[in-house]
Structure formats: C-alpha cells, structure tokens
mmCIF file as gemmi writes it, N, C-alpha and C atoms, coordinates in Angstrom:
data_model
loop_
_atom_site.group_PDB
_atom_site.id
_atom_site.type_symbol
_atom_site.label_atom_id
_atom_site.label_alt_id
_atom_site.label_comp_id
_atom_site.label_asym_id
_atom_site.label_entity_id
_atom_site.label_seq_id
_atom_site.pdbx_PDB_ins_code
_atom_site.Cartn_x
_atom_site.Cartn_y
_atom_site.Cartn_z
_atom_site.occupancy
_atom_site.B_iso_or_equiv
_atom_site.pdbx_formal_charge
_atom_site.auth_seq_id
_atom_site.auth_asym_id
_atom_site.pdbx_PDB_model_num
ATOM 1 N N . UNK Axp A 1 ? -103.445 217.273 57.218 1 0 ? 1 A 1
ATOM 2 C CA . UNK Axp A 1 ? -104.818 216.848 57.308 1 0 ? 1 A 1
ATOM 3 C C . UNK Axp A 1 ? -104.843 215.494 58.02 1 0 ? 1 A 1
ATOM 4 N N . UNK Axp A 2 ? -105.54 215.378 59.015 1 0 ? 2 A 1
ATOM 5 C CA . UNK Axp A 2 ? -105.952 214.432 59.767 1 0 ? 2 A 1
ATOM 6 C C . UNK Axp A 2 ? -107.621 213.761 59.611 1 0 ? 2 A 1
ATOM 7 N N . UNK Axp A 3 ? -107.467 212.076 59.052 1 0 ? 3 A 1
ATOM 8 C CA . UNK Axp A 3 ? -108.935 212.192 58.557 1 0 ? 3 A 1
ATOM 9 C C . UNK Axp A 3 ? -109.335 210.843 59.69 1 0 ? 3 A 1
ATOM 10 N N . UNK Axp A 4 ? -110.393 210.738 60.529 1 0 ? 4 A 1
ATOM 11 C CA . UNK Axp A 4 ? -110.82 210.112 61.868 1 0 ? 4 A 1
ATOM 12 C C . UNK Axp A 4 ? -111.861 209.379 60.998 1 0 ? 4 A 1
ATOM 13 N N . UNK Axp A 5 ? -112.506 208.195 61.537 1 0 ? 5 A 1
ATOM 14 C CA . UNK Axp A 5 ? -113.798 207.628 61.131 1 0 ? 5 A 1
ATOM 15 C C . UNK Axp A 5 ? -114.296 208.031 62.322 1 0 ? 5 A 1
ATOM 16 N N . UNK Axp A 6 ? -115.621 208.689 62.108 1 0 ? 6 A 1
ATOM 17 C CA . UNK Axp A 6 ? -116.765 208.621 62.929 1 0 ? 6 A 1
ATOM 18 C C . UNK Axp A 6 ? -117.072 210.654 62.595 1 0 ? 6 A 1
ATOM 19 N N . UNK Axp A 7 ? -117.89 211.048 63.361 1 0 ? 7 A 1
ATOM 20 C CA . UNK Axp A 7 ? -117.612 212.363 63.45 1 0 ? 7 A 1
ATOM 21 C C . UNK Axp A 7 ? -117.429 212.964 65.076 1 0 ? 7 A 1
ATOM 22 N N . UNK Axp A 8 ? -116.91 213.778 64.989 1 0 ? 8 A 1
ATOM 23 C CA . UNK Axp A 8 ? -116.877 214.794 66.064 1 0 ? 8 A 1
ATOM 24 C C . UNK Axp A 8 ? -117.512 216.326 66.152 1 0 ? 8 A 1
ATOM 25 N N . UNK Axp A 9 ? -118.477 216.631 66.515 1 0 ? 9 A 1
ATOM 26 C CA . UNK Axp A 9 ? -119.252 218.174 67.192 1 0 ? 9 A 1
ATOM 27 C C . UNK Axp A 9 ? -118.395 218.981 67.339 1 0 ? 9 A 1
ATOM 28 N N . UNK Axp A 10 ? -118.73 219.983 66.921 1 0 ? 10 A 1
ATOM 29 C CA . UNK Axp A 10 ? -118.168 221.492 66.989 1 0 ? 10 A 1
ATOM 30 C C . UNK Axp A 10 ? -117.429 221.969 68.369 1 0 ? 10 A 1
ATOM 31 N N . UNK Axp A 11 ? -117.653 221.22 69.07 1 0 ? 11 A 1
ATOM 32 C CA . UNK Axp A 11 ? -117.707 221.167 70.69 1 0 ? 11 A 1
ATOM 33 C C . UNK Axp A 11 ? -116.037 221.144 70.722 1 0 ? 11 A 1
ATOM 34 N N . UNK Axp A 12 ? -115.149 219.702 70.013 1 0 ? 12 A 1
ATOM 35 C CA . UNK Axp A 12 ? -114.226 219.618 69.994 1 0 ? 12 A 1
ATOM 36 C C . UNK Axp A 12 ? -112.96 220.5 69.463 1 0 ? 12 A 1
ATOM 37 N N . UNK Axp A 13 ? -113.81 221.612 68.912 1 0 ? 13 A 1
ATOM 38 C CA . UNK Axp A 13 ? -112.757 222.654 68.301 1 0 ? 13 A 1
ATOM 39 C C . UNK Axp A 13 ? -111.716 222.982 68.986 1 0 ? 13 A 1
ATOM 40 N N . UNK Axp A 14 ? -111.991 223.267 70.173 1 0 ? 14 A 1
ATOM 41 C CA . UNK Axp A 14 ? -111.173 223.824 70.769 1 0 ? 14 A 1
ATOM 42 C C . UNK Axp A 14 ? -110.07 222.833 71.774 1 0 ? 14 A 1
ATOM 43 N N . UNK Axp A 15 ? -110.682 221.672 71.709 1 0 ? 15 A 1
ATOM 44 C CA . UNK Axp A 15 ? -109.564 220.538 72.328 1 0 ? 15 A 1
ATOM 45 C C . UNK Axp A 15 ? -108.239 220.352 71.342 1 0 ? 15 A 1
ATOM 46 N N . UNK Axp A 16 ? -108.67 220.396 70.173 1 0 ? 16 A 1
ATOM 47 C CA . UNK Axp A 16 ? -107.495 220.311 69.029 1 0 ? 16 A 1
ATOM 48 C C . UNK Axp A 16 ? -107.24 221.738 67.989 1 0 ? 16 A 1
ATOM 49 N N . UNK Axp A 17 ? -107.035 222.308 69.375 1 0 ? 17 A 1
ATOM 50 C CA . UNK Axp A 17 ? -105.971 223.693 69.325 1 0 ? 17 A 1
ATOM 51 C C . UNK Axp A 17 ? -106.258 224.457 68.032 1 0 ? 17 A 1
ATOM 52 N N . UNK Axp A 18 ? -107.671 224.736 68.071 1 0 ? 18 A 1
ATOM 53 C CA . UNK Axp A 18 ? -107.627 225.974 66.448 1 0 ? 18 A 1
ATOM 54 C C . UNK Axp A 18 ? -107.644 224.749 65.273 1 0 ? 18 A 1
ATOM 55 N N . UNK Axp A 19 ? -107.872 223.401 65.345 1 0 ? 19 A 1
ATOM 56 C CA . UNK Axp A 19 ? -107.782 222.672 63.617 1 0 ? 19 A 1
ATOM 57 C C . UNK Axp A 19 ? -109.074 223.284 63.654 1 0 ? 19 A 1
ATOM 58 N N . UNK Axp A 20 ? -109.59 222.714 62.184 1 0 ? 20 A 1
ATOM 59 C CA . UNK Axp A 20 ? -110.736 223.425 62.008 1 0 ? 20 A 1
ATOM 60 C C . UNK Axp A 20 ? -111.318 221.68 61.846 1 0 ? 20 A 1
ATOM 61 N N . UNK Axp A 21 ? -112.445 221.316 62.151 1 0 ? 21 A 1
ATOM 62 C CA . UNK Axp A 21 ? -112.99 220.237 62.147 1 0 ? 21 A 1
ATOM 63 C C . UNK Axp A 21 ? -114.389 220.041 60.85 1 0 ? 21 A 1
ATOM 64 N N . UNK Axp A 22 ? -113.919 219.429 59.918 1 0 ? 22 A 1
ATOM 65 C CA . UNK Axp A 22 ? -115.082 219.335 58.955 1 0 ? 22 A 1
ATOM 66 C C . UNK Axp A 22 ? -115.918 217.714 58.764 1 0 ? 22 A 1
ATOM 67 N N . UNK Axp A 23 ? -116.892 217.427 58.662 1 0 ? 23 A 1
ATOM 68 C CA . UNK Axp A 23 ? -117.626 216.309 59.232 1 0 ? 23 A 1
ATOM 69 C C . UNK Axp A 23 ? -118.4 215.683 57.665 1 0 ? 23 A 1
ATOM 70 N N . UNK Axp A 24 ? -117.559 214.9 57.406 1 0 ? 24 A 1
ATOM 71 C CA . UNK Axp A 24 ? -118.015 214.404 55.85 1 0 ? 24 A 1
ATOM 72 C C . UNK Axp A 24 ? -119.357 213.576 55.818 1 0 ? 24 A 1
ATOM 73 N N . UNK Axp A 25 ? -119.961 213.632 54.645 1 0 ? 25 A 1
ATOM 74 C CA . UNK Axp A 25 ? -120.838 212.396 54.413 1 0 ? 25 A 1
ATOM 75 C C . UNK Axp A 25 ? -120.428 211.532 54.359 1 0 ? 25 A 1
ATOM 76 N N . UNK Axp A 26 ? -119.409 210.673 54.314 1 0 ? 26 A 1
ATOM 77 C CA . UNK Axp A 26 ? -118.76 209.253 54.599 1 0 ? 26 A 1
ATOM 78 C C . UNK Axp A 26 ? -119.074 209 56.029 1 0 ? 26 A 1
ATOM 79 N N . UNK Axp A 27 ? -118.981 209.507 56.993 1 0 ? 27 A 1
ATOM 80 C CA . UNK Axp A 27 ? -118.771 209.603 58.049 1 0 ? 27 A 1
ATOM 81 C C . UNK Axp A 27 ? -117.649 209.659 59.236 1 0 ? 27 A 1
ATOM 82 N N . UNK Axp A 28 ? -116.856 210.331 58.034 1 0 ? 28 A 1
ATOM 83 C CA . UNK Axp A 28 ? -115.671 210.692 58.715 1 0 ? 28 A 1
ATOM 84 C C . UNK Axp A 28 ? -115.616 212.057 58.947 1 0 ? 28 A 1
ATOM 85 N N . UNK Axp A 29 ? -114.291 212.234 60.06 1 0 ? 29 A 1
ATOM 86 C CA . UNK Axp A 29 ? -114.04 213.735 60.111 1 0 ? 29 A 1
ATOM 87 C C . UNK Axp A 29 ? -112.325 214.066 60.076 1 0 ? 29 A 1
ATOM 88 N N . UNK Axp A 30 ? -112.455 215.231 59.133 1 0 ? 30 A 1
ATOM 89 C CA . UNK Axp A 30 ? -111.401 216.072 58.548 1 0 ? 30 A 1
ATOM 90 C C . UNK Axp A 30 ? -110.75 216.828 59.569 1 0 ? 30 A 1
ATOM 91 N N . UNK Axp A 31 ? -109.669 216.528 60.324 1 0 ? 31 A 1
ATOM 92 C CA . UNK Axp A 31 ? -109.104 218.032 61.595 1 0 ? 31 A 1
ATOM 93 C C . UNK Axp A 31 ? -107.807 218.668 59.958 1 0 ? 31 A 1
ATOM 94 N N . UNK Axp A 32 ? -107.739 219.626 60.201 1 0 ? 32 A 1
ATOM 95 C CA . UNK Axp A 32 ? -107.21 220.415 59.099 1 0 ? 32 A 1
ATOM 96 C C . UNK Axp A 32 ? -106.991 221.952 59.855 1 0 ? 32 A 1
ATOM 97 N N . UNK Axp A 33 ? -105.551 222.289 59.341 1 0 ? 33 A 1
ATOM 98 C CA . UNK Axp A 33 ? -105.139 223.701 60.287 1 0 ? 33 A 1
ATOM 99 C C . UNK Axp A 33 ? -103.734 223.788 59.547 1 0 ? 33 A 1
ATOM 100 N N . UNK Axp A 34 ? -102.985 225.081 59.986 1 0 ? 34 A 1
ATOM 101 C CA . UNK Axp A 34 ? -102.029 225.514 59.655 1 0 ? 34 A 1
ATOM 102 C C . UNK Axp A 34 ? -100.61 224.612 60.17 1 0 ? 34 A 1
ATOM 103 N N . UNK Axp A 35 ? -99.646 224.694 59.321 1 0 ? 35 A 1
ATOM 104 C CA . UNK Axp A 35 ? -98.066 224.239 59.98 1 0 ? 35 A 1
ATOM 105 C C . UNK Axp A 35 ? -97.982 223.123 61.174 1 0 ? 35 A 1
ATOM 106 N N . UNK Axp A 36 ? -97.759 222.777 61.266 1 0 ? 36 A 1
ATOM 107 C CA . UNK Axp A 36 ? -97.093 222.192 63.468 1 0 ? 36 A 1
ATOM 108 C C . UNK Axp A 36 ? -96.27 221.434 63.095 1 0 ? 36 A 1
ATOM 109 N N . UNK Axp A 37 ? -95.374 221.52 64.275 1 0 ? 37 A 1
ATOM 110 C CA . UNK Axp A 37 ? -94.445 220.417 64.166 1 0 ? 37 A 1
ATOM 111 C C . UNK Axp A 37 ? -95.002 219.485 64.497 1 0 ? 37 A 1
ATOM 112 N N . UNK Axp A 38 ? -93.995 218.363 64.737 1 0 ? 38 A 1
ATOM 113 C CA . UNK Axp A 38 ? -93.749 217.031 64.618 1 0 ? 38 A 1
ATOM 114 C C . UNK Axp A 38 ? -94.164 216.569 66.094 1 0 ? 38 A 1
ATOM 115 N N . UNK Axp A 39 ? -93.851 217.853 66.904 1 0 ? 39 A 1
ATOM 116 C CA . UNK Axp A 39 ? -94.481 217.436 68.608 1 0 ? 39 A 1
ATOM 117 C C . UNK Axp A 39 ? -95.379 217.404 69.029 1 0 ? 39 A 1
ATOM 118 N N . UNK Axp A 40 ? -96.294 218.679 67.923 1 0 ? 40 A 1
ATOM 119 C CA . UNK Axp A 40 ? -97.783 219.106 68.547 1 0 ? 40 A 1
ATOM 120 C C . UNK Axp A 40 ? -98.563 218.019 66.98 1 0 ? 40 A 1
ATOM 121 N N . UNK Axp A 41 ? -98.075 217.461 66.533 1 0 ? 41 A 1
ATOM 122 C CA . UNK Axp A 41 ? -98.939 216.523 65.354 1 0 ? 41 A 1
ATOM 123 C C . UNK Axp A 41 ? -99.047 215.264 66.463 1 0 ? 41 A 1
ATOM 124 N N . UNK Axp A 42 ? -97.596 214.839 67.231 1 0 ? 42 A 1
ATOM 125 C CA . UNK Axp A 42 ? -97.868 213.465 68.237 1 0 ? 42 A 1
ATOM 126 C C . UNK Axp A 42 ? -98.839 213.721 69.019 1 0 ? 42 A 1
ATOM 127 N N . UNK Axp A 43 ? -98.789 215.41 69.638 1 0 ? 43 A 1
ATOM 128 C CA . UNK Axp A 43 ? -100.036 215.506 70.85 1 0 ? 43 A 1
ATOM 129 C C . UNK Axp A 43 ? -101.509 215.802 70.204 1 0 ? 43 A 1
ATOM 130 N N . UNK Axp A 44 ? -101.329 216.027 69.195 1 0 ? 44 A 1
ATOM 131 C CA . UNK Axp A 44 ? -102.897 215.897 67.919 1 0 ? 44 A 1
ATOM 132 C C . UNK Axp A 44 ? -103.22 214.298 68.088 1 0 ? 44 A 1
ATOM 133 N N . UNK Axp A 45 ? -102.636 213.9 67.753 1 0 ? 45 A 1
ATOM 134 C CA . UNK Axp A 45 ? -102.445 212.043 67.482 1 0 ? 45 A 1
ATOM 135 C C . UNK Axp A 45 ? -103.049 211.435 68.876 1 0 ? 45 A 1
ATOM 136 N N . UNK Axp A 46 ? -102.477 212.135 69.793 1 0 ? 46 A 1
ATOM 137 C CA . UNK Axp A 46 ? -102.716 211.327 70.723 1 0 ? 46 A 1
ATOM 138 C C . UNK Axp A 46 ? -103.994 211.336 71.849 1 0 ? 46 A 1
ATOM 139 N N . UNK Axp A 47 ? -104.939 212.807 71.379 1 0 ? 47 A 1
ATOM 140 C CA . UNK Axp A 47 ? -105.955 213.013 71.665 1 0 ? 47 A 1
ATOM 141 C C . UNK Axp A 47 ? -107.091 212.053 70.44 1 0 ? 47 A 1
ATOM 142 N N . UNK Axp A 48 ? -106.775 212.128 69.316 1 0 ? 48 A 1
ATOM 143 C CA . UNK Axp A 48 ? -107.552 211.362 68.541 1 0 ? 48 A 1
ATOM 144 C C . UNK Axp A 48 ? -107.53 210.061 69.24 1 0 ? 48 A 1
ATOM 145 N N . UNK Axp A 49 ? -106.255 209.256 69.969 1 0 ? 49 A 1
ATOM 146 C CA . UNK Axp A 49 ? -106.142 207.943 70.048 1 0 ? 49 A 1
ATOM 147 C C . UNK Axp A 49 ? -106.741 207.682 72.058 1 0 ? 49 A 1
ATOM 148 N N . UNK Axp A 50 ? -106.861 208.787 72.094 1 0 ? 50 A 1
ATOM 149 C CA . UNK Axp A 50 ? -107.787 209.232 73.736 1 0 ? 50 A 1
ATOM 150 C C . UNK Axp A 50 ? -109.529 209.022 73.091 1 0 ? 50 A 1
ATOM 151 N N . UNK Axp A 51 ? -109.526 209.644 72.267 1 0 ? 51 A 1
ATOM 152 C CA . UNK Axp A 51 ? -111.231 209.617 72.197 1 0 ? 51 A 1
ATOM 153 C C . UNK Axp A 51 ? -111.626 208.223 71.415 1 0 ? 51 A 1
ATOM 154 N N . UNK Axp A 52 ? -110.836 207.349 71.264 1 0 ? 52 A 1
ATOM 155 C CA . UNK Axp A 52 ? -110.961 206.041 71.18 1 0 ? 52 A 1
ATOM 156 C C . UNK Axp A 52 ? -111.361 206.211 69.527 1 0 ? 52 A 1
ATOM 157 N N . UNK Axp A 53 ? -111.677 206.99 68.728 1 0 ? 53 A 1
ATOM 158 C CA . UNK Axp A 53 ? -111.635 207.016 67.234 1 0 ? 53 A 1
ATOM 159 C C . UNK Axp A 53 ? -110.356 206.576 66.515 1 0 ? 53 A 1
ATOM 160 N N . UNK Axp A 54 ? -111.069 205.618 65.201 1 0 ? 54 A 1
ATOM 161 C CA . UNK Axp A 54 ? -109.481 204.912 64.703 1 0 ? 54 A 1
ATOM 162 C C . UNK Axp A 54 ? -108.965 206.116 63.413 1 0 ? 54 A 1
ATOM 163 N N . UNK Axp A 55 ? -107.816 206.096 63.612 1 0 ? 55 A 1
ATOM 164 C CA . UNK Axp A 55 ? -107.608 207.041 63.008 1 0 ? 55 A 1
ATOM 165 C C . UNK Axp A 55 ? -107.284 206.612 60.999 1 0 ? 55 A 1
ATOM 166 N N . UNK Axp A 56 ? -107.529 206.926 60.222 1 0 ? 56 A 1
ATOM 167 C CA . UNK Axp A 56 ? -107.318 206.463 58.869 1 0 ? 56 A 1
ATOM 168 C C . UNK Axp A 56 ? -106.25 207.271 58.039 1 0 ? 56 A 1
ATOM 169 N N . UNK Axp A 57 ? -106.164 208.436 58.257 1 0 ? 57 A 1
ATOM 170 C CA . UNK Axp A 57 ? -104.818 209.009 57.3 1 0 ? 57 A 1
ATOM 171 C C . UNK Axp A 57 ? -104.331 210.217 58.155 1 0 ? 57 A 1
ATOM 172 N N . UNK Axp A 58 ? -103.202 210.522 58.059 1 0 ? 58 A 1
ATOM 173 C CA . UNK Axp A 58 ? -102.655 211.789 57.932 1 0 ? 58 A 1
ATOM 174 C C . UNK Axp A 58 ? -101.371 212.295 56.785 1 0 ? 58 A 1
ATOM 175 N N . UNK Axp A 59 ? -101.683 213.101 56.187 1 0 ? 59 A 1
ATOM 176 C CA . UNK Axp A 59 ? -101.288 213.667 54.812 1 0 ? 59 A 1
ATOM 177 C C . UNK Axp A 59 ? -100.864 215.228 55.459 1 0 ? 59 A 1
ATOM 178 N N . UNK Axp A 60 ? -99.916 215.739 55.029 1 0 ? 60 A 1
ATOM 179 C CA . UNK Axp A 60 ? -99.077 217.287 54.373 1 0 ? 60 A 1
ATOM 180 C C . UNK Axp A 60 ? -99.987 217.377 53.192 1 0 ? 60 A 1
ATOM 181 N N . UNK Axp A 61 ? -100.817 218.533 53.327 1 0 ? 61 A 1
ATOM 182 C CA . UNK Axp A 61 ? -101.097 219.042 52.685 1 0 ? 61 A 1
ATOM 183 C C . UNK Axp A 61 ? -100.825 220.802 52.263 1 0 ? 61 A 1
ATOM 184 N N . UNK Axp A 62 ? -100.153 221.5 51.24 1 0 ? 62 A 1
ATOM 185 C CA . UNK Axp A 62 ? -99.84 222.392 50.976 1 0 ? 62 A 1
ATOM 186 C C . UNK Axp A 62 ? -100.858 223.225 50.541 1 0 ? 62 A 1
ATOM 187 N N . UNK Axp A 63 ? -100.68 224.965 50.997 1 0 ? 63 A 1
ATOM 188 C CA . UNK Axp A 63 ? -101.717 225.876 50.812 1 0 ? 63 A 1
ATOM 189 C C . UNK Axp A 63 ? -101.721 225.877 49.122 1 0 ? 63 A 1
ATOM 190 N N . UNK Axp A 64 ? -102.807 225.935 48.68 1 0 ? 64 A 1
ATOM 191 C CA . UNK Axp A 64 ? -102.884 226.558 47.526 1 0 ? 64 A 1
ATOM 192 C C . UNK Axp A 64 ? -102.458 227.823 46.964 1 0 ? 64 A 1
C-alpha cells in the first residue's frame, strides 16, 4: 500500500499499472494492488515522485 497526500482521478489508473486508486476523506490517496517486486515498487515510486505529490507511507500489506 502506497498512501500520497493530495488525491488523484480515476484517470490515473492506468499510469500505475492496474493499482487500484482509493481517494480518502483526509485527503489522501491509497494506490493498493497485488505482489511486485522491488523494481516495479521503485518505478511506482518514481511516478508518484514525477507527479510532484509527497509521498507519506508505503507498507506490505498481506491478503486477508
């Protein structure tokens, strides 16, 4: 789970490869998706750090 301050539009779904993008009342946004390595989490990372949003956590989170 990748959690951004600000939000991002539905629009961006598809720039960050299938996450699924959820848009909190805080005003943050949730990118959240299956497995990736360690290469495609840097190239996740590094589109967040392209759209100039600061980024606040990323957490492993396990399926229920």
């Amino acid at each position: 789970m990748i959690r951004i301050k600000g939000h991002l539009d539905d629009r961006w779904a598809d720039w960050f490869e299938g996450m699924t993008l959820t848009r909190e009342d805080n005003g943050e946004t949730l990118l959240t998706g299956p497995g990736i390595d360690q290469a495609a989490l840097h190239g996740l990372l590094k589109k967040v750090r392209d759209l100039g949003m600061p980024l606040i956590s990323v957490n492993c989170v396990e399926p229920d």
